[in-house]
GUVEX-429380 format. One record per residue (C-alpha): residue in one letter; chain; residue number from 1; x, y, z. Coordinates in steps of 0.5 Angstrom, whole numbers, m for minus. Layout:
<sites>
aa: A&ch: A&i: NUM&c1: X&c2: Y&c3: Z
...
</sites>
This chain:
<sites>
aa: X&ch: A&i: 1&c1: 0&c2: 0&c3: 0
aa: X&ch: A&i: 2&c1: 6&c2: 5&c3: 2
aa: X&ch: A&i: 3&c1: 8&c2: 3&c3: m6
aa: X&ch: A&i: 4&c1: 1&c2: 5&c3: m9
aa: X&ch: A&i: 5&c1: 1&c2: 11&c3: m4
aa: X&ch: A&i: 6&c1: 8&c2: 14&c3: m6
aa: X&ch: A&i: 7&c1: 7&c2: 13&c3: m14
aa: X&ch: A&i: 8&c1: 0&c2: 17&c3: m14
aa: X&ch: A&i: 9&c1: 4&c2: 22&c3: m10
aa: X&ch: A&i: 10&c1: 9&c2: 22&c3: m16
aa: X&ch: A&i: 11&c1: 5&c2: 22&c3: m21
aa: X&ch: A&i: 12&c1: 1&c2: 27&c3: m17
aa: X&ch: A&i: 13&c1: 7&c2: 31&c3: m17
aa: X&ch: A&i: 14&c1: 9&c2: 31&c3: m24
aa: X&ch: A&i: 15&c1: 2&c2: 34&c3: m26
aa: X&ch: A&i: 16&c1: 3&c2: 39&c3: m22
aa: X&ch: A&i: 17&c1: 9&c2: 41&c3: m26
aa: X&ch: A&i: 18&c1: 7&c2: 40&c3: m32
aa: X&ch: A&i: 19&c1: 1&c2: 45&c3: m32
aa: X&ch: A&i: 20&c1: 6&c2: 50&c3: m28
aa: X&ch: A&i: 21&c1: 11&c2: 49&c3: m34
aa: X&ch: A&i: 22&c1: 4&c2: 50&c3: m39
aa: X&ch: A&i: 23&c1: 3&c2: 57&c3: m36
aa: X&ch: A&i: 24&c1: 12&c2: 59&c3: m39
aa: X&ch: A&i: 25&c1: 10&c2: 56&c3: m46
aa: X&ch: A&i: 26&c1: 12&c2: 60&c3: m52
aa: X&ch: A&i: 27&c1: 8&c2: 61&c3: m57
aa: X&ch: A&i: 28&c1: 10&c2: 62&c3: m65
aa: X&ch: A&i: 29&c1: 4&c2: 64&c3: m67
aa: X&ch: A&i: 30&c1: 6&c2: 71&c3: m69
aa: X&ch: A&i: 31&c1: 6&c2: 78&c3: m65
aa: X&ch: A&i: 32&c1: 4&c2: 84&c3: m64
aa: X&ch: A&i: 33&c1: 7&c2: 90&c3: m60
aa: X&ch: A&i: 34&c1: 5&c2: 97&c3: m58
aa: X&ch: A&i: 35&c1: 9&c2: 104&c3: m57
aa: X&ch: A&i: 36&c1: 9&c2: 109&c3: m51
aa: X&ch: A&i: 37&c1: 13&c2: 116&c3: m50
aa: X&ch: A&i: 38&c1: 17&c2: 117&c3: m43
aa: X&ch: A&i: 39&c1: 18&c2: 124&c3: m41
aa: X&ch: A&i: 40&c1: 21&c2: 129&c3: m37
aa: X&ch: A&i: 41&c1: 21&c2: 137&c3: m38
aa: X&ch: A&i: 42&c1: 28&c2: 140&c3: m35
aa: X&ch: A&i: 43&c1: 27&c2: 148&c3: m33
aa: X&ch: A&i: 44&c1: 32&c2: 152&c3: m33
aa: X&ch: A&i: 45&c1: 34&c2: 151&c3: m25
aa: X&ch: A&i: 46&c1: 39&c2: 154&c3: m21
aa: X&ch: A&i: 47&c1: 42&c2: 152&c3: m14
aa: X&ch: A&i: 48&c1: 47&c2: 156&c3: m8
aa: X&ch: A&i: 49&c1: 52&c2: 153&c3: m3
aa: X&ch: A&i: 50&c1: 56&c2: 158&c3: 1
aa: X&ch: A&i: 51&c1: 63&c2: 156&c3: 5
aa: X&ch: A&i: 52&c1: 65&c2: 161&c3: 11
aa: X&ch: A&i: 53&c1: 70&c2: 166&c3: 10
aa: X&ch: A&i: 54&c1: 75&c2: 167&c3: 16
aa: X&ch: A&i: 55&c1: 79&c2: 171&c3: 17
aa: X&ch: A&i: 56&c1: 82&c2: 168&c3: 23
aa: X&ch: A&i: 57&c1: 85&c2: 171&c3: 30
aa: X&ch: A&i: 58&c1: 89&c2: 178&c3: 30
aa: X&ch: A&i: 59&c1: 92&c2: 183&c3: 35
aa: X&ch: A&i: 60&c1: 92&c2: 191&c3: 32
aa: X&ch: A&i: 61&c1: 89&c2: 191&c3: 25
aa: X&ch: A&i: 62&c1: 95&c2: 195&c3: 22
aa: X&ch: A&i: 63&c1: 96&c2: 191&c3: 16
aa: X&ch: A&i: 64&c1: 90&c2: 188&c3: 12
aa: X&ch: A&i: 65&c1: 89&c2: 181&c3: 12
aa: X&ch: A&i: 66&c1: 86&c2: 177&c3: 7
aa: X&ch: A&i: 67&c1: 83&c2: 171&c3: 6
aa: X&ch: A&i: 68&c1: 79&c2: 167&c3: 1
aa: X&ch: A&i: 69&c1: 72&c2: 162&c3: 1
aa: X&ch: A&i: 70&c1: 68&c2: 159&c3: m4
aa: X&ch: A&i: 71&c1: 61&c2: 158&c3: m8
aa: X&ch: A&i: 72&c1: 58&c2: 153&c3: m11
aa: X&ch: A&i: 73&c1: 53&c2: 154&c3: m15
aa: X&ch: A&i: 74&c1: 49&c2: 148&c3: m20
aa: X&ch: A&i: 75&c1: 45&c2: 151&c3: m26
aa: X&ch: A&i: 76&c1: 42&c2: 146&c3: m31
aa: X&ch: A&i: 77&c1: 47&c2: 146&c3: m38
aa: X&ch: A&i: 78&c1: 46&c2: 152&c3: m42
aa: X&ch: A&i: 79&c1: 42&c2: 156&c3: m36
aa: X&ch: A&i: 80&c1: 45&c2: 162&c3: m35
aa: X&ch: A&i: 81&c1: 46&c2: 166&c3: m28
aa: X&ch: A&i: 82&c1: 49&c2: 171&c3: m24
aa: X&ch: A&i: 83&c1: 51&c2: 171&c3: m17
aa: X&ch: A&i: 84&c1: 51&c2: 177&c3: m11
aa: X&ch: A&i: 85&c1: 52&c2: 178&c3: m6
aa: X&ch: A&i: 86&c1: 49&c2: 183&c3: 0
aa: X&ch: A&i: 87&c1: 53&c2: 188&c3: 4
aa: X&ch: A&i: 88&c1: 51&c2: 184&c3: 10
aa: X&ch: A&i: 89&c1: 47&c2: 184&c3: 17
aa: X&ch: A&i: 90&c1: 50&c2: 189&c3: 21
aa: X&ch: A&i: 91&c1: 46&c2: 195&c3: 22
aa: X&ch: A&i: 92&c1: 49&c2: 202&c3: 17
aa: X&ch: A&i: 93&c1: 54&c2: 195&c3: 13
aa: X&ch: A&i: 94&c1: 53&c2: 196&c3: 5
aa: X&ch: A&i: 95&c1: 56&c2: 193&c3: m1
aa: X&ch: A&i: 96&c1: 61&c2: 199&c3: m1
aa: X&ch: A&i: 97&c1: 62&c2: 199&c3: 6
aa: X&ch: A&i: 98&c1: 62&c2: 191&c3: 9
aa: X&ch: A&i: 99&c1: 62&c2: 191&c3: 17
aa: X&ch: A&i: 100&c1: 62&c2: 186&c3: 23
aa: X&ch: A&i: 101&c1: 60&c2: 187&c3: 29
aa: X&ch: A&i: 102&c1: 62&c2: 186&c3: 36
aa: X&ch: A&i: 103&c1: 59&c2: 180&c3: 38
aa: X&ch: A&i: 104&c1: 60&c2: 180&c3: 47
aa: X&ch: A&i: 105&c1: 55&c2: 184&c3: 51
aa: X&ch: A&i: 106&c1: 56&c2: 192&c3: 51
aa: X&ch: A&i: 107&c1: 60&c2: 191&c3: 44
aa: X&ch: A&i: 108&c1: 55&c2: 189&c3: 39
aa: X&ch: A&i: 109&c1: 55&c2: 196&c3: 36
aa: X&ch: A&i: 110&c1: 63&c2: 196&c3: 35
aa: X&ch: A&i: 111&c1: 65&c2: 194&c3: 28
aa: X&ch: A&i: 112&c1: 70&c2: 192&c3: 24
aa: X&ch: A&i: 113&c1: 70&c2: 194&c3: 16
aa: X&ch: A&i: 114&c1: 72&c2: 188&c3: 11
aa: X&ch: A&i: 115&c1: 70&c2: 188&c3: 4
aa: X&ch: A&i: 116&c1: 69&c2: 182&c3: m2
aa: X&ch: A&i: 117&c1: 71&c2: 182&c3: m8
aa: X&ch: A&i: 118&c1: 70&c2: 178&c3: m14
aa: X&ch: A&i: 119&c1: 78&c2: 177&c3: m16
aa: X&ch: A&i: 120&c1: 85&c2: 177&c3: m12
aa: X&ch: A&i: 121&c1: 88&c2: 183&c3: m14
aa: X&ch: A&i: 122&c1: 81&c2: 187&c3: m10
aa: X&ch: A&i: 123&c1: 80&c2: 192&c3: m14
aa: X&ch: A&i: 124&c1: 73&c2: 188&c3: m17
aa: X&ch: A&i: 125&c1: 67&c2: 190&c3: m10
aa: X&ch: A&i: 126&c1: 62&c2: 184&c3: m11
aa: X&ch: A&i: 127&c1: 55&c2: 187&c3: m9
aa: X&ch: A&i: 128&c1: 48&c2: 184&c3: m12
aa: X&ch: A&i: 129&c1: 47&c2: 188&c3: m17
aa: X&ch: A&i: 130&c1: 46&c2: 184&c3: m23
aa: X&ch: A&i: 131&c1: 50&c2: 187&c3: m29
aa: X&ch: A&i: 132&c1: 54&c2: 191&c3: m25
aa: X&ch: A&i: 133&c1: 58&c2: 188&c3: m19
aa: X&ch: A&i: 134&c1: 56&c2: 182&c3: m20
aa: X&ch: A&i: 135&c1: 58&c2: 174&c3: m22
aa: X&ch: A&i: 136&c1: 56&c2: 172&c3: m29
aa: X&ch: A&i: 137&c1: 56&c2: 165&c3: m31
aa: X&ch: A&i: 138&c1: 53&c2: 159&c3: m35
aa: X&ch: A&i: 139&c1: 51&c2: 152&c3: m32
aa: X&ch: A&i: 140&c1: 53&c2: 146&c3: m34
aa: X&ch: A&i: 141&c1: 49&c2: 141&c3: m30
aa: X&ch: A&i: 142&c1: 55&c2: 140&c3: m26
aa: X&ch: A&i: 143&c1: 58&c2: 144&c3: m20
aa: X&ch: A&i: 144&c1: 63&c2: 150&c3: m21
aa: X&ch: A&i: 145&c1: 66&c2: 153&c3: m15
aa: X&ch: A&i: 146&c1: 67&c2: 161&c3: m15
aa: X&ch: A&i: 147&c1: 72&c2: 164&c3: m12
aa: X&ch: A&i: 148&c1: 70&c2: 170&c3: m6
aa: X&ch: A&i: 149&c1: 76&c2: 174&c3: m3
aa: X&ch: A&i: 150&c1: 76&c2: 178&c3: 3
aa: X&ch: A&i: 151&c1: 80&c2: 183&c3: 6
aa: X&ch: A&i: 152&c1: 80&c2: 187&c3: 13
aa: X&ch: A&i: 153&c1: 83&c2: 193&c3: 10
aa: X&ch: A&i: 154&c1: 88&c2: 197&c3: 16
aa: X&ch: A&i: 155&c1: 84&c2: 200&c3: 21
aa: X&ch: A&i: 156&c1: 85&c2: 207&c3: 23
aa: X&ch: A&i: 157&c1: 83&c2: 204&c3: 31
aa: X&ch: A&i: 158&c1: 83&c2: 198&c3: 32
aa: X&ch: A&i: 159&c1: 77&c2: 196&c3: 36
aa: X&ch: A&i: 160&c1: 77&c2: 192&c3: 44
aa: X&ch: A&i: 161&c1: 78&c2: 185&c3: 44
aa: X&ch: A&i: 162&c1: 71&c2: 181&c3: 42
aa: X&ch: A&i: 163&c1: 70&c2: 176&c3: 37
aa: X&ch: A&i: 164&c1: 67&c2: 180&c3: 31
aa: X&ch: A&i: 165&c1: 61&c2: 176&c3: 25
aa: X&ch: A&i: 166&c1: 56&c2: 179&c3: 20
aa: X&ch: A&i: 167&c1: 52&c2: 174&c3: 15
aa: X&ch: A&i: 168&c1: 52&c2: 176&c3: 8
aa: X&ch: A&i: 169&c1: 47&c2: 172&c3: 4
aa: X&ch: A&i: 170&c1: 50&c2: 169&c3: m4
aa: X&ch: A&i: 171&c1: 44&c2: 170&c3: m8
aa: X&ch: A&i: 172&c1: 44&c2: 166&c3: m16
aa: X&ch: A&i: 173&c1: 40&c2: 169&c3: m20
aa: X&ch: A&i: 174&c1: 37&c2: 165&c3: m26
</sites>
């Protein structure tokens, strides 16, 4: 009885390979296709990112101090741009005349002047003006890194011991 059991079981088995092989059949009879469109629009789009700018730690300001930072901006190819940069958040700054205020209690009103300029030899002011003193450029769909160079000209007094910020805002244009 165990034998007629285990045959049955086998044949069993074997039918229920044989309709799940069925159902994987390939067929020869001909075919038919049909087509479908995929899609994507790309808009002129533009991206920022800003690395700080510092100008590290100094005694009496009586020689200008110079340094330099970055921006990365990511355009689509082709997306024309410009990229400003305003006078700051310290009350009185502008783009002429960069300030950093004092950051410890009873000093916040005392100021560094500092400027940012657009090449190395300092003589272009970055300001954010489109089509005076701002940065031009065309995407590529890739990042590209700017140069921002800073400098703390000589003071005529140097101020009391404090550490000095502003926060300047990168803004591309597109």
């Amino acid at each position: 009885m165990t034998r007629r059991l285990s045959a049955r079981a086998l044949v069993f088995a074997l039918s229920a390979m044989a309709s799940l092989s069925a159902s994987a059949a390939t067929y020869s009879n001909g075919t038919s296709t049909a087509t479908f469109n995929v899609t994507l629009t790309l808009q002129a789009n533009c991206g920022i990112t800003a690395n700080p700018l510092n100008f590290g730690t100094s005694g009496v300001l009586s020689t200008a101090i110079n340094q330099q930072s970055t921006l990365s901006v990511t355009c689509t190819n082709t997306t024309p741009y410009n990229v400003g940069l305003d006078a700051g958040t310290v009350t009185g700054s502008s783009v002429a005349n960069r300030l950093m205020a004092g950051t410890a209690t009873g000093n916040t009103g005392t100021t560094v002047a500092f400027e940012l300029y657009q090449d190395a030899g300092h003589t272009t002011v970055w300001g954010n003006t489109q089509g005076t003193n701002t940065v031009a450029g065309t995407g590529s769909g890739a990042a590209q890194t700017i140069n921002v160079y800073g400098q703390v000209p000589v003071q005529a007094t140097t101020p009391k011991p404090d550490t000095y910020q502003t926060t300047i805002t990168a803004t591309v244009y597109f």
